[in-house]
N, C-alpha and C positions, 0 to 999 in steps of 0.2 A: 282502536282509534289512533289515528298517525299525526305527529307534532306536522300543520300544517305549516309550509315557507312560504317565504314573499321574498321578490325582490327589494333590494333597500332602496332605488329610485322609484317604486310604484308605494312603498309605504309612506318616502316621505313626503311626495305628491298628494297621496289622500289626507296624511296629517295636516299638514301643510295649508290644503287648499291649493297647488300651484301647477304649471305645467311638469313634466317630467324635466323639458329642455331646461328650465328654471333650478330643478334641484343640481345640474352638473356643477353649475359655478359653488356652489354651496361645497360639495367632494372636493373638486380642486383646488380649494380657498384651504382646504382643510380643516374644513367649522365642524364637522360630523365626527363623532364617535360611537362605536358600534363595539361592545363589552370594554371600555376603557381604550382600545384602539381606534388609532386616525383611520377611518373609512373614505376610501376616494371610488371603490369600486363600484359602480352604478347595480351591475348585478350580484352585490353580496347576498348571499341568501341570509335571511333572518324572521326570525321567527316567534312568537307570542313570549317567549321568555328571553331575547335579546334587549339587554338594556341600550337605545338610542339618544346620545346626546348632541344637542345642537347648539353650539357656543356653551351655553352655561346652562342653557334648560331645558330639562329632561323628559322626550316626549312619550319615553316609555319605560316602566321597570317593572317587571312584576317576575318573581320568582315563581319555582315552582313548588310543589307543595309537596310532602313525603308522609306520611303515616304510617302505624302499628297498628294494627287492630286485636285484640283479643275475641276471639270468634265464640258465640255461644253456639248451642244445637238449635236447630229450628228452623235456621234464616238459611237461602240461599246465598252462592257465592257470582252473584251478577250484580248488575248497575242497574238494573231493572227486570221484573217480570211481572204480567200483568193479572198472575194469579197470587202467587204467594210473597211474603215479604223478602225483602234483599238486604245483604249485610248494611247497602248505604244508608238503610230508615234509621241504623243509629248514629251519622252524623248530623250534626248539626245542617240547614240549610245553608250557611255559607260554605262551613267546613268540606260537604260534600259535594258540592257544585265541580265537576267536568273528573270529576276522578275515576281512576278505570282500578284494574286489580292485575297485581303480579304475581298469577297462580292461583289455585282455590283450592276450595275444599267440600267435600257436596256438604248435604244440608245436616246432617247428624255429625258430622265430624267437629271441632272445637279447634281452637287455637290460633295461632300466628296466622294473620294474614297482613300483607303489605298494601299500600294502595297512595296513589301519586295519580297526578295530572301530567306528568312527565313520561311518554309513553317509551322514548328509548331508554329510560331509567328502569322502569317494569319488566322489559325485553329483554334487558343485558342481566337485570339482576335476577332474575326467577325462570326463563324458559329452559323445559328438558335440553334442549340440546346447548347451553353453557353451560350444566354441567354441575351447579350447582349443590352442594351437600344440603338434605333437607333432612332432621330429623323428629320422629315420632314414636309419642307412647303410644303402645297397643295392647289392648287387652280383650281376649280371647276367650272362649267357652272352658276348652280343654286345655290341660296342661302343656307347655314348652319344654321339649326334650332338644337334649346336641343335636340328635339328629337335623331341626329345623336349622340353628344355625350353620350346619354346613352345607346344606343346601340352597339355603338364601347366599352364602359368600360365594359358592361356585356358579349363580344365576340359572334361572330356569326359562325353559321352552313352551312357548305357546303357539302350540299348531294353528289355532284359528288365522291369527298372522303373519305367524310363520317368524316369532321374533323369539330373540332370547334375551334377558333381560341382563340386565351388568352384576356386578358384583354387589351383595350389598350387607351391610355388616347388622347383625340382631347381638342382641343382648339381653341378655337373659336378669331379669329384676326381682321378679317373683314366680312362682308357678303359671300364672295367669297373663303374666305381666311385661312387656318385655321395649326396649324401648331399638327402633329400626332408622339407621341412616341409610339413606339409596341417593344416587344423584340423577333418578329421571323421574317420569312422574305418568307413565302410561295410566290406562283410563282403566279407570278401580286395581289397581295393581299392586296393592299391598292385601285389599282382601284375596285376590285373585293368588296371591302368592300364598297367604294360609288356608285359600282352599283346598290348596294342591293336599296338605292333612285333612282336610274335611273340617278344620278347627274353624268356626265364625268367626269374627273380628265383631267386638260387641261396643268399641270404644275406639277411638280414633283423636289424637290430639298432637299438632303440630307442634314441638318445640322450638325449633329453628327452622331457618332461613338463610345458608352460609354464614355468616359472620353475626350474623343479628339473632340473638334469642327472646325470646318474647318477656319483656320486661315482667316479673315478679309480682310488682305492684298495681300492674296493670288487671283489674276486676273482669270476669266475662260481661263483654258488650260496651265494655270501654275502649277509646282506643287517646292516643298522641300524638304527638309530631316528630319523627326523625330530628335527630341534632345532624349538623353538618358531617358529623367525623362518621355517623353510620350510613350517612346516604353514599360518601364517598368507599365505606367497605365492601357496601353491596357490590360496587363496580368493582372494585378491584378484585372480589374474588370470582366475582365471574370473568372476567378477564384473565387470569392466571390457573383457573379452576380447580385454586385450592383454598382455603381460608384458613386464617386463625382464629385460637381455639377460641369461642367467648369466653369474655370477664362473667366474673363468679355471681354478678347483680342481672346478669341476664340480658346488659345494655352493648356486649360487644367491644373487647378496649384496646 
């Protein structure tokens, strides 16, 4: 789903009620503000979350919306499907109205999931190719030997597409146990990476998210709102395609 534009002389026309030719003197008078700047430009692009003001009163503000989710097992990672339930049945009906998802997780897997009305917020902050750091516990049938982890660091080949996968660091927790940073997100690609030992992946749970870790306090099938300072990390570390480390409460500092 794509942040739809408008021209700012055809929105203020329809706000308005008036002709287009009507809105020019409005620009040029310099009555109109478009995020806190004088707008004179008839085709400024603007868009459902551009705040528009005229003289003194405000014919639109509306922010965008950012969430956490804590993912249980069970639920799909869509906005709808017409068989089985979607992570959205646990927001609230305002809560969840027009929000899409930054990344997923299939339906047995748990944890961090992002999710916004903002859809270049989604794109920058979570797709494979920015690059982002994502990590996950995993837990397995059979035991984790060195051997896995230097296999996972030097990336592995898969003929079927003829791709090799990037580097990706494991970390060894317990026999079982082992928690996996990678920064893309090919399709089943972490069990696909312990199949190559024939080891199943019996548990699957998202820690982070670049810079954002899945808040502590947050229950499965709960979710919150992004504070300001983490919607703007998201961006930043995909934009630089490194982050820093998270704060120790899990909120990113």
């Amino acid at each position: 789903m794509s942040l739809q534009r408008n021209r700012l002389d055809r929105f203020l026309s329809a706000r308005l009620g008036i002709s287009r030719r009507a809105v020019k003197p409005l620009l040029a008078a310099g009555r109109v503000r478009v995020d806190e700047q004088t707008a004179r430009d008839c085709e400024l692009p603007v868009t459902a979350f551009s705040t528009i003001v005229l003289d003194e009163d405000v014919l639109q503000q509306r922010r965008p919306r950012y969430f956490m989710l804590h993912k249980p097992a069970g639920l799909l990672s869509a906005t709808r499907d017409p068989l089985q339930p979607t992570v959205l049945s646990l927001f609230s009906a305002g809560d969840g109205k027009g929000l899409h998802l930054a990344g997923r997780l299939d339906k047995h897997s748990t944890g961090l999931l992002l999710l916004s009305d903002d859809s270049r917020w989604t794109r920058t902050s979570s797709t494979p190719g920015a690059g982002v750091e994502k990590s996950y516990l995993v837990g397995v049938r059979d035991p984790i030997t060195p051997e896995y982890v230097q296999a996972f660091a030097a990336g592995m080949y898969f003929p079927f597409e003829d791709i090799h996968t990037q580097p990706a660091g494991l970390e060894i927790l317990e026999p079982r146990l082992a928690r996996l940073t990678l920064r893309e997100g090919r399709y089943h690609q972490i069990k696909r990476m312990f199949g190559r030992f024939r080891n199943p992946v019996l548990s699957l749970h998202r820690e982070r998210i670049g810079a954002l870790s899945l808040d502590p306090e947050l229950a499965p099938g709960h979710y919150r709102a992004l504070t300001d300072e983490e919607v703007q990390k998201a961006v930043q570390c995909a934009a630089v395609g490194a982050c820093p480390e998270p704060s120790a409460t899990g909120a990113g500092a």
